[in-house]
N, C-alpha and C positions, 0 to 999 in steps of 0.2 A: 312423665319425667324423662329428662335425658339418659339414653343410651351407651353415650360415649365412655371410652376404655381413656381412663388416665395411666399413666407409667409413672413411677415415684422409686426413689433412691431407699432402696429399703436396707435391712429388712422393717419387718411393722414393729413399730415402738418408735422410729426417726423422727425428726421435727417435719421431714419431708412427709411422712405420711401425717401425721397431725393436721398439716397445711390440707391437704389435699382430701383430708378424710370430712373437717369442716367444710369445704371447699362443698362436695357431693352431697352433706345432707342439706345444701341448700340449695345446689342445683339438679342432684342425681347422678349417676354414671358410675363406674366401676373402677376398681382401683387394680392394679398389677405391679408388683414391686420388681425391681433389678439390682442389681449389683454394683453398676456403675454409672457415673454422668454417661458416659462412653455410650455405655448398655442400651441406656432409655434412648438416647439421641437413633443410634442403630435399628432400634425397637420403631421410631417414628417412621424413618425411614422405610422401614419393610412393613409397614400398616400391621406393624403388629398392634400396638393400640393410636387410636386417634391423635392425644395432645401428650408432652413429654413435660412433667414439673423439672423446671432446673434450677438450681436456686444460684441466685445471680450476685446478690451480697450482702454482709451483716454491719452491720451499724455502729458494730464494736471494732471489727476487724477487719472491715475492706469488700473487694471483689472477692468471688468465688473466679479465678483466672482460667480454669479449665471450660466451664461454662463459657465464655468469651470467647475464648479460642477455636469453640464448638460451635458460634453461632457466627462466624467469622470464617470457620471452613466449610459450613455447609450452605450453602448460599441459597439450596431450596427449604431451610427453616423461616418461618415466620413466627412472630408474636400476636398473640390475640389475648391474652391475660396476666393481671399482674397480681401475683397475692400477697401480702402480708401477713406474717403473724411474728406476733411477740414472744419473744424468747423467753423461757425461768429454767433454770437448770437446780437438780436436785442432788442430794448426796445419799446415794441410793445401796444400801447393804441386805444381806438374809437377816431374817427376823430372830431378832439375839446377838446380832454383832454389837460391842461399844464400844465407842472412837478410839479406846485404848488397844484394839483387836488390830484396827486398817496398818496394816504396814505396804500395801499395792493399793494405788485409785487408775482406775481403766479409764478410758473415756476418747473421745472422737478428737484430733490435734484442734478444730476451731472450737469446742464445747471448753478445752483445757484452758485454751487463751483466754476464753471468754469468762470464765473463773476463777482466772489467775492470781488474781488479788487476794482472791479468799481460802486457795490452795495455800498460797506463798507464806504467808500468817498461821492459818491455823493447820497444818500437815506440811512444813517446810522440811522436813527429815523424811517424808514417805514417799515411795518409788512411782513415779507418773510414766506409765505405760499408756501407749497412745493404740487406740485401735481404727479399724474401719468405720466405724459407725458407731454412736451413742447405744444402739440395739446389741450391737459387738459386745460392748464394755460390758452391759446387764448379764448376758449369758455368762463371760467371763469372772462376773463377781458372785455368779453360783456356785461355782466350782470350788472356792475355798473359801472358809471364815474370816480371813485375814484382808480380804478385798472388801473394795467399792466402787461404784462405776456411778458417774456424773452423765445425767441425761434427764429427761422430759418426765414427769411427772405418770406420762402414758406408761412407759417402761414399769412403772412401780405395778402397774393392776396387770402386764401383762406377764410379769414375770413373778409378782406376788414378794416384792421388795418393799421393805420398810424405809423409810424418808426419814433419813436423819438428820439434813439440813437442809433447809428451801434457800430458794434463789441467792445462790452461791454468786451471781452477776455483781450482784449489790444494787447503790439506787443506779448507776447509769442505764438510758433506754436501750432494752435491748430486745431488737429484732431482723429478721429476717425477709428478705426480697425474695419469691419467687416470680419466674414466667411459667407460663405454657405455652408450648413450641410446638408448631406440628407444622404439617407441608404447605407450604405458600396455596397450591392448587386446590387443596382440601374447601370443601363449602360446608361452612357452619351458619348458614342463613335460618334454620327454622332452629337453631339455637339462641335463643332471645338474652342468652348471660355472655356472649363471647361477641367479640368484634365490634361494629359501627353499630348494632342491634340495640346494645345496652344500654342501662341507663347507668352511669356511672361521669365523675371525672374522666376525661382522658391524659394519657401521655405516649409520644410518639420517640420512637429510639431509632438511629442512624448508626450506621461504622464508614467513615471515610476516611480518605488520604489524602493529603495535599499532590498535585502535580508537582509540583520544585519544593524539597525542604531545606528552604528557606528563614533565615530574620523574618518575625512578623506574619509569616503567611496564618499560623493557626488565630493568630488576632485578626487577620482580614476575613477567614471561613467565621469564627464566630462574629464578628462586628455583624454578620448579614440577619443575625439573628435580633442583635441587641437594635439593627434599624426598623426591625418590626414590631422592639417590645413585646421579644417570647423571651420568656424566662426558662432559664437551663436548668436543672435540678441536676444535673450529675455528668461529669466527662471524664473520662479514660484513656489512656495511653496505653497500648499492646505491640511487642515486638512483630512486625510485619512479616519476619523470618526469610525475606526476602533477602536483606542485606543488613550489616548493621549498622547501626544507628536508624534506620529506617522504622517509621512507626506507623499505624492506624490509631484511628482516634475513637472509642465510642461513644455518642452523645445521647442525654435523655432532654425532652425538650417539654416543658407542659403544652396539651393540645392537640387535636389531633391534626392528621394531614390532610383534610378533607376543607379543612378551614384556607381560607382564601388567606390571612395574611400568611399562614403557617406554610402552606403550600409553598408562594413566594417566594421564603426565605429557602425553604427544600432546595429549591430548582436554583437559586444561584448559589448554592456552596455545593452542586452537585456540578456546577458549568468551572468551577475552580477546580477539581477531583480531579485525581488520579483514577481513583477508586471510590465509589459511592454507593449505600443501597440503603434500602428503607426498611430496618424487622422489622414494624410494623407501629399500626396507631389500636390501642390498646387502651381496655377500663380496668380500673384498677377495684381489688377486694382489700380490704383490713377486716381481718380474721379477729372477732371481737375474745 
């Protein structure tokens, strides 16, 4: 079994460790939690563990912008893994509390969004305190009878919480994107679950910049793709912080780079760039 030291946004009870924890019993390796996107990126950097989970964006609610901004300043991060897992958020109190008790619900600012519907309706008078982490809100809703904290079903067995309402989401699908991030230089060759190894779909992700922003130009960098019939799954606009109005672009492309029409297109919207790199080509997990 693999070795390898993942880093994950903790503490343990997060959807990040859920990801990552399924992630391991199916390929092995060890888990190290942190603090912050910040923390783990910092942690790849200094080999303090191998691969960094960063979670990139929710289905409900968008990019995770901090992520991006991370993999945009460090230029010796690469992508070798994309995981999914599906979101259910619970309504999580000490055993004995009734709905008539909750006057505070804790919970992580995207888990609150992401339950909104169902906060706004049924606890529209009760005080939504936003914390660090869905694992945050849990410890927080020990502390007094009058709390409750919205997070992952995991939170419930680790903290010994009663469920008092499931999938607070509703029907819409809700899940989450991670990557794993570790240094471009890094060799995961006799890793048979990461990289060009795998057997998996691929999908390859880019951050570029036009030379001139200009009318038109971001339809002339993508037209290079749509003349080779690669289909785009996903593009982004991030403040360059250069100047403003100045932007980067990030694209998700299905396929990898390895592929001859795929490559093609790579290399003429990197001869357009200002600015071009390749995080990398990449197999994708959905966390059943």
């Amino acid at each position: 079994m693999s070795s390898l030291v993942y880093g994950y946004l903790g503490p343990p009870g997060t959807f990040s460790e859920q990801a990552i924890s399924a992630y391991c019993k199916s390929y092995g390796g060890r888990t190290k939690d942190f603090d912050s996107i910040r923390d783990i990126v910092k942690a790849v950097k200094a080999d303090e563990v191998d691969l960094g989970l960063l979670p990139l964006e929710n289905s409900l609610e968008g990019s995770v912008n901090l992520s991006l901004d991370l993999l945009y300043q460090h230029s010796e991060l690469k992508l070798y893994r994309e995981i999914v897992l599906p979101i259910a958020h619970y309504l999580l109190v000490q055993p004995g509390v009734s709905r008539e008790d909750i006057k505070e619900i804790y919970s992580h600012p995207q888990a609150i969004a992401q339950s909104g519907d169902y906060l706004a309706e049924e606890f529209k008078d009760t005080k939504i305190i936003y914390t660090d982490s869905t694992a945050a809100a849990a410890k927080k809703s020990l502390e007094a009878g009058d709390r409750a904290a919205v997070g992952s079903i995991r939170l419930a067995e680790i903290y010994e919480l009663e469920i008092m309402e499931k999938n607070l989401q509703g029907d819409l699908p809700n899940a989450t994107r991670f990557v794993l991030a570790a240094k471009k230089d890094k060799d995961f060759g006799i890793n048979n679950h990461l990289g060009k190894a795998a057997e998996s779909d691929f999908k390859t992700s880019i951050i570029c910049a036009p030379e001139v922003n200009e009318a038109g130009v971001l339809y002339r960098m993508l037209g290079k793709f749509a003349e080779e019939n690669i289909d785009l799954t996903r593009i982004e606009s991030r403040p360059s912080r250069q100047r403003l109005g100045e932007y980067i672009f990030y694209i998700d492309l299905k396929g990898s780079s390895s592929e001859k029409h795929l490559n093609s297109a790579l290399k003429d919207v990197e001869e357009i760039s200002a600015y071009f790199r390749l995080l990398g080509s990449y197999p994708k997990t959905v966390i059943e």
